[in-house]
N, C-alpha and C positions, 0 to 999 in steps of 0.2 A: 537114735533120734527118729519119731518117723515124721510123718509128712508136715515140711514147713509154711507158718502160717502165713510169712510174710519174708521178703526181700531187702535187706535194709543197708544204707551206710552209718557206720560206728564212726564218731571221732573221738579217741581214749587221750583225755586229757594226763598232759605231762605231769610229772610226778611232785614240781615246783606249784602245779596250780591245783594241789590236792589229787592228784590220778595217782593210779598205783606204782606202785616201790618197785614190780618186778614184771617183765611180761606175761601176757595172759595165753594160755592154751586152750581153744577150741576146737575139736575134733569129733562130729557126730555129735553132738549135743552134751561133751564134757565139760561144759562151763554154766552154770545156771544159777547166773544173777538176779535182782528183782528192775522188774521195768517200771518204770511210772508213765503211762496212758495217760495221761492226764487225768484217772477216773478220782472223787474224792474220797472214796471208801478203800483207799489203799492201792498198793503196790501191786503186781502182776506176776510170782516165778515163768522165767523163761528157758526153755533151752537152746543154748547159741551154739551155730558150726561155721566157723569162719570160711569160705566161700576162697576158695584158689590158696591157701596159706594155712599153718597148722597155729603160728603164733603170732602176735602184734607187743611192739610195746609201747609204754607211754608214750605219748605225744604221736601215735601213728594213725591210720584210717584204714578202714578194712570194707569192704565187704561183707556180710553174712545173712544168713537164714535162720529165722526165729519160730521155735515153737513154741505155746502159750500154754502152762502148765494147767492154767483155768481159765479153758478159752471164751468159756462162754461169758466169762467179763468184760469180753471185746465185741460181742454180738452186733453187726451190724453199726461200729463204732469206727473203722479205722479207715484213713483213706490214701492215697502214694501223698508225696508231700508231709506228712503228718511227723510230727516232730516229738521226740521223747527220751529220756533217760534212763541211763543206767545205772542202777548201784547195788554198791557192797556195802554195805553201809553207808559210807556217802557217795555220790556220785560220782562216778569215774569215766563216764563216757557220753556224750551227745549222740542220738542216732536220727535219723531221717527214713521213714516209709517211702520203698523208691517201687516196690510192686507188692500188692496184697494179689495172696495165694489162696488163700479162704475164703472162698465165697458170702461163708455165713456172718463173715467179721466185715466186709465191705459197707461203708455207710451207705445208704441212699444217697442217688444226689439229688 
């Protein structure tokens, strides 16, 4: 993985409310889901490294550092606070913008 865009908290919903079946492995950027930014022309490929822990499972909350496979989708778009999703098809995680790393991805305020 190399330099992450942003700083996030994941909450990976349990497996009763639609989250995944089996725990997730993130390690250097070996997990890469689609994020939804809110943008409406689609989803975002990211790659995730969970942050102090190599695995999470349903129903837990992590830490990690996100890199944006197509950053430039997020150009001056994202800001700490900023709230968005994860999926594999359908959504299996809740995350929170808790530091943007990328300068070029920072909204204006």
């Amino acid at each position: 993985m190399g330099p992450a865009d942003v700083e996030a908290v994941l909450h990976f919903l349990p497996t009763s409310r639609g989250g995944r079946e089996a725990p997730c492995r993130a390690v250097a950027g070996s997990w890469r889901p689609l994020c939804d930014m809110g943008r409406r022309d689609g989803l975002n490929g990211v790659l995730v490294e969970f942050i102090g822990r190599q695995w999470v499972s349903p129903g837990e909350t992590v830490n990690a550092r996100l890199q944006f496979l197509s950053p430039q989708l997020q150009h001056r778009r994202l800001f700490e606070g900023m709230d968005f999703k994860i999926h594999e098809g359908a959504v299996v995680a809740h995350g929170r913008i808790e530091k943007v790393l990328n300068a070029e991805m920072r909204k204006p305020e």
